[in-house]
Each structure stands twice: as C-alpha cells, then as structure tokens.
C-alpha positions in Angstrom: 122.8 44.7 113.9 125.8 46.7 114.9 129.0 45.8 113.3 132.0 44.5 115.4 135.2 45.6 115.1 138.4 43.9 116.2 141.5 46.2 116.4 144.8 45.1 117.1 147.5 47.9 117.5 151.1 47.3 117.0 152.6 50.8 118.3 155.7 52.7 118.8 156.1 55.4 121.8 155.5 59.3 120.5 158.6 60.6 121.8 159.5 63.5 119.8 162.9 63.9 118.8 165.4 65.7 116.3 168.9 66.9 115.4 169.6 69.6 112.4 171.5 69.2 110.1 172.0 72.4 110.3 171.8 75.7 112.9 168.2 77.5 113.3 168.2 80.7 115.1 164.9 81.2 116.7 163.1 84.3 117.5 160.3 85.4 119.5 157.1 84.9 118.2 153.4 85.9 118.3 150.6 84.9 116.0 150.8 82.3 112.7 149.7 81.3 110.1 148.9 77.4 109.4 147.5 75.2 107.4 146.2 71.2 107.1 148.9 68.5 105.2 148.9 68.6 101.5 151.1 65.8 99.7 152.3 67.0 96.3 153.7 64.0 94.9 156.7 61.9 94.6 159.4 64.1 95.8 163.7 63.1 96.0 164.0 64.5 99.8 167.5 64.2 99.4 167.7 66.7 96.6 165.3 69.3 98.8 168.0 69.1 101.5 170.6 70.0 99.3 168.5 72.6 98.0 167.5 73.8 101.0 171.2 74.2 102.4 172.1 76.2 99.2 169.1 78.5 99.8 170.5 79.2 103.2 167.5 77.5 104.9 167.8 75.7 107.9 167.1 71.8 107.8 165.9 69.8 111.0 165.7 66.0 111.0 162.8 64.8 112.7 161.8 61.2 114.4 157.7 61.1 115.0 157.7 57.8 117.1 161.3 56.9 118.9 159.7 53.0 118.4 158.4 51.7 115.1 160.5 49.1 113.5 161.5 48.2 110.1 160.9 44.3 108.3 163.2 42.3 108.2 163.2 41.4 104.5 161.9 43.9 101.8 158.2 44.0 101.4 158.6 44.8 97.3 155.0 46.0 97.3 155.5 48.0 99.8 158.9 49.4 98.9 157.1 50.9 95.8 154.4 52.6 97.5 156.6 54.4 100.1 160.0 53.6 99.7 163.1 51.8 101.2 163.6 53.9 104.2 160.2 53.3 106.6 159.2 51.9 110.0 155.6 50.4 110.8 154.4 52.4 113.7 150.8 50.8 114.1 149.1 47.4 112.8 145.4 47.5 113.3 143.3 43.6 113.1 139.8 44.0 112.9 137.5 41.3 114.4 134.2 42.0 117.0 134.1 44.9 119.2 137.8 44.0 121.0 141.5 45.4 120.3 144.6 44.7 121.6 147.1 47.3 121.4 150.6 46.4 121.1 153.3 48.3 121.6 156.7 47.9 120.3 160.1 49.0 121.8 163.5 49.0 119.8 165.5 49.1 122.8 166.4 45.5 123.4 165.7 45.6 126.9 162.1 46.8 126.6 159.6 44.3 126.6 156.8 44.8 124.5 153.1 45.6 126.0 149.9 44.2 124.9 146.6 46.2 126.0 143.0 44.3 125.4 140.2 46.8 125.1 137.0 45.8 124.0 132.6 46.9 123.9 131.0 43.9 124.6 127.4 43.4 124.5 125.3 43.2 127.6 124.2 39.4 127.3 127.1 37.9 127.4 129.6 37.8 130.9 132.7 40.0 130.3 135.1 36.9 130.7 133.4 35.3 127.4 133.7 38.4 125.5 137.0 37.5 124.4 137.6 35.5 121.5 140.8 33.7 122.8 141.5 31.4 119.7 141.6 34.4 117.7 143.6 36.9 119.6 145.8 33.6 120.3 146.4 33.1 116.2 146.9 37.1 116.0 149.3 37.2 118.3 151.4 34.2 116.8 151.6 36.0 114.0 152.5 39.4 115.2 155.4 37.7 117.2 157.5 34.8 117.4 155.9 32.6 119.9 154.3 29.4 119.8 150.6 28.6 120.8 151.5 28.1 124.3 153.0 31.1 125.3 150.3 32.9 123.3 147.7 31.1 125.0 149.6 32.2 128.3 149.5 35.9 127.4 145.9 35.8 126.3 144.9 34.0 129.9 147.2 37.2 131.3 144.8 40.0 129.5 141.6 38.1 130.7 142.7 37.9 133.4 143.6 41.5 134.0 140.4 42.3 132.3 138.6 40.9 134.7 140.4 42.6 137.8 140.0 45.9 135.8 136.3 45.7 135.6 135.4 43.7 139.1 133.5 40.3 138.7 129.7 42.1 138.0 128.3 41.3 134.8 126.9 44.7 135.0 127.2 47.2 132.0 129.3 49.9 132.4 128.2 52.4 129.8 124.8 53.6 128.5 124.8 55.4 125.1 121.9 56.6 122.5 122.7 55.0 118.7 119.5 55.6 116.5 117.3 56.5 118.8 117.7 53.1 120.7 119.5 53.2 124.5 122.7 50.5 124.3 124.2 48.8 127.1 127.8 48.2 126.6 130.8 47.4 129.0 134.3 48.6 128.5 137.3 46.6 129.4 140.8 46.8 129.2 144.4 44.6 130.3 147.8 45.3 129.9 150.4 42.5 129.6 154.0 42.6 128.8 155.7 40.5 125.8 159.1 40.0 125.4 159.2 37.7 122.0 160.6 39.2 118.6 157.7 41.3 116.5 157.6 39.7 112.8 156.7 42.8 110.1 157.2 40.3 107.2 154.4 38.1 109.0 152.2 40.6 109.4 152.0 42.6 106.4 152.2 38.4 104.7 148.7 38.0 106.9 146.4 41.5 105.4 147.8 41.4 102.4 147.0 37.8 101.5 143.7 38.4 103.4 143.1 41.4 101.2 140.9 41.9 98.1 142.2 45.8 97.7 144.2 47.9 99.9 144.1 52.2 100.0 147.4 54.4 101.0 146.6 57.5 102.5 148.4 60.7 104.1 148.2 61.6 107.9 150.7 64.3 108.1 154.6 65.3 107.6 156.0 61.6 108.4 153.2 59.7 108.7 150.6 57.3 106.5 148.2 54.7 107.0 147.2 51.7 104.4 143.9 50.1 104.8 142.5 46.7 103.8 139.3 45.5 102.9 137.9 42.0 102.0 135.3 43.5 99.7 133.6 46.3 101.7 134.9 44.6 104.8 137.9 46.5 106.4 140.0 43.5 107.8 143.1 46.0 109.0 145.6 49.3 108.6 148.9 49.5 109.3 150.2 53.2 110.5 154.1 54.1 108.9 156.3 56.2 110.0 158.4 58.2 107.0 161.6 60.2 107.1 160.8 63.6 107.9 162.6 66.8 107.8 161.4 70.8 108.8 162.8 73.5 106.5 163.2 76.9 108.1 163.6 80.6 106.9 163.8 83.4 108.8 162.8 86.4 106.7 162.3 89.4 108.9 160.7 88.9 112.0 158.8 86.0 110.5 160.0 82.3 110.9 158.5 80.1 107.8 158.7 76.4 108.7 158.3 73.8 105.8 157.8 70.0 107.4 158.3 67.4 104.8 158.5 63.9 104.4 159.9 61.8 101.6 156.5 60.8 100.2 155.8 64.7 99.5 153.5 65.5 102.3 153.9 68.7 103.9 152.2 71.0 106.1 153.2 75.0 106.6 153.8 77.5 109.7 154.6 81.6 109.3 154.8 82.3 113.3 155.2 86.3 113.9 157.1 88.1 116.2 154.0 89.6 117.8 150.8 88.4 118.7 147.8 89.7 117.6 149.4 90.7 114.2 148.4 89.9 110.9 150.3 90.4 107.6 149.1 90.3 104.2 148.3 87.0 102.3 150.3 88.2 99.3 153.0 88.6 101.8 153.4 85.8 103.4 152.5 83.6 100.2 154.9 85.3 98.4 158.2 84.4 100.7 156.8 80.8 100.8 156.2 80.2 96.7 160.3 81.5 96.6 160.9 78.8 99.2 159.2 76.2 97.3 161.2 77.2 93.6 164.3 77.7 95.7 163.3 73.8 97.0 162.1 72.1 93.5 158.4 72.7 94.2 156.0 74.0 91.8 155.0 77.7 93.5 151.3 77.6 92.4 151.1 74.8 94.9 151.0 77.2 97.6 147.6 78.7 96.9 146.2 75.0 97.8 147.0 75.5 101.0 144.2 77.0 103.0 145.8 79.2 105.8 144.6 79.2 109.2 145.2 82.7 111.6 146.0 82.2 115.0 146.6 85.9 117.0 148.1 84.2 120.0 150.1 81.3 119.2 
C-alpha cells in the first residue's frame, strides 16, 4: 500500500531583491566557474562584513523571499539552531495524498492564499477525497480563526476543487509504479485568507507532535527542518536566513562569495570571455586569499567541487 502524504505549505513570494552595502562595479563576462552549497560552520556574519569591507570587497545584502514572517515570541529551540534574526518561508503538514499551500504576505493589505492540491485514489469521488476535519484543525492552527470560518474556507477549496476538475469521477492521470498501472486524479483550489498567520502555533504543533527533528542546508539563505514521529515524517518548515554576496574583482575575473549567517555558502568565478578557461590553481588561489582575508579556513576551498560553464 502506497503511503499518503499530506502537505500543507505556508509560503512567501520569491521576489528577489537587494541593496549593497557597498558599490560593485560589474564587468562583462563569459564563462564560470561554480560550484554546489557547502556550510562550514557557525560563522559571526557580522564580522565577515567587516572583513570584507577592509579587504576592499564588495558586500550585497540579499532578501530570497520578499514574504516569510518572523514569530511573534522567541522559539528558544529554535533560536539556538539558527539564530535570532530568521523568517519561516514554508511549513509543510503531512497527512494522505492532499496539500494545501499557503502563502503568506507581509504587506498588510495582502490577503493570504490557500491552494488544495491533492492524488486521490480512483475509488473514491473527488469531493470525498478531502479530509475536511483535518485541513479545518490545520488551518486553525496556522491562523487565527475559529472553526467556522475555517470550515468556510475549507467548503471554498472543495468547492473550487470541484470546478477545477468538472463533476466526472473519472481519473485524470495514469502512471506505472512497480510494474503496476495507477489511476490517480489531480486536483487543485485556490482561496484567499485574510486572518493573522501564528508561527508560535505552528512550530508549538510539530514540535510537540515530534519524536526527533533534522536541520538541513538548502543554499546561501535558506534551510529546511524536518519532523518525524518515529520513521513517520509528520512536517518541514523551510527558513529563510540573512544573506549577503561578497564580491572581488581581480582582473577580468569577478569572484562572488554568497553567504548566509549559518555558514552556508556557494561560489561563482564568471570570466570576461566565453569559452575561456583558467587554471584551477588560479582561480583557487584568489578565492583561498578571499576566504583568510574573510576568517575562513583556506583549505576549505578544495571541498568545493567546481563546475565549468563556457557560455554563461
């Protein structure tokens, strides 16, 4: 028997934006050299600004998600993971084959959205697919509402749910898992919400409901924490970090450091040309001065594994 999955998303838009802190001249540019998110450690991002600025290095401060949004008390367990100074970009609930994406807005005058999706099986009529007590209780305790007006929202995604999909019982996907043909019907619904998100609530809900939780790096300004009930992963909750991109321009080369204040960070060396290539000991060298100049340890470098790209 297949297991179901429940996922309820509690999202901020990915708008990308930034200020410096500083100037960066940019240059034309060809080919680079890249490489997958490494976190080092523990790192005082305040210090690597300041050392960055008395390198000479350009320093960019960078916002992932415009949304995301911070509790409104300190979540001490939390706080000593990742720090003070975080917003929760995505909470995931996991229950059957149905998710609910919420996304949230800072801007007071932005409602909030709430999209169902959801695999059903194909014995049971789409409508009944939906478990409304529990997307009811999961909503009531991802915002301040009462049972009512959740009730009303859930009878708005059904609803929609059904209009998206036509009244046919039908299935609307056929798929090969082990060898076996599955019948499965997709649905999704959009509704808008305009109560108050509660972060306390909802961390309060997987961490009680939690035998063990696992923190995990994404990339520069991002991580994820996952929760199980024994093997059973119950939910994740997506953060967004303080972020920051340190630039040198050596040459014709522009090295780009991104960095966030749990230590993660990923590496760019774009060229003036395309289709060049310089050596390894080249480029490696410029970036182990970066990272003494910057508090790192330089041998770090060579645990990055570099990616060439002749055109980019």
């Amino acid at each position: 028997m297949n297991q179901k999955i429940m996922s309820i998303f509690i999202i901020g838009s990915f708008l990308l934006a930034f200020g410096a802190t500083s100037g960066c001249i940019e240059i034309p540019y060809g080919a680079s050299y890249s490489c997958d998110s490494l976190n080092l450690g523990k790192i005082d991002l305040d210090d690597i600004i300041k050392r960055a600025n008395n390198a000479g290095y350009s320093v960019e401060h960078k916002v992932t998600y415009s949304g995301g949004l911070q509790p409104e008390f300190p979540i001490k367990g939390l706080n000593e993971k990742i720090g003070n100074d975080y917003k929760i970009a995505t909470v995931h609930y996991f229950y059957n084959d149905i998710g609910l994406v919420l996304s949230l807005n800072e801007v007071p005058q932005r409602e909030n959205s709430a999209t169902l999706t959801f695999r059903g099986s194909n014995d049971i009529p789409l409508g009944q697919e939906v478990p409304d007590d529990w997307v009811t209780e999961m909503l009531m305790i991802s915002f301040d509402m009462n049972r009512q007006d959740a009730g009303n929202y859930v009878a708005s995604l059904k609803n929609d749910l059904k209009l998206e999909n036509g009244q046919t019982n039908e299935p609307v996907m056929v798929w090969i898992e082990n060898g076996d043909t599955i019948e499965s019907k997709f649905g999704n619904a959009k509704v808008w919400i305009s109560e108050k998100s509660d972060i306390n609530s909802i961390y309060d809900y997987l961490e009680d409901g939690s035998t063990n939780s696992s923190l995990y790096f994404n990339y520069p300004g991002s991580c994820s924490e996952d929760f199980f009930n024994g093997d059973e992963k119950i939910g994740s909750i997506d953060y967004i970090l303080p972020l920051i991109t340190v630039t040198r321009i050596n040459g014709n080369h522009t090295y780009r450091l991104n960095i966030d204040d749990n230590g993660t960070v990923s590496i760019t060396v774009k060229l003036k040309e395309i289709e060049k290539e310089i050596p390894e000991s080249e480029y490696k060298a410029v970036l182990k001065e970066m990272f003494v100049n910057l508090g790192f340890n330089p041998e770090q470098v060579d645990d990055f594994e570099f990616n060439y790209d002749p055109y980019h």
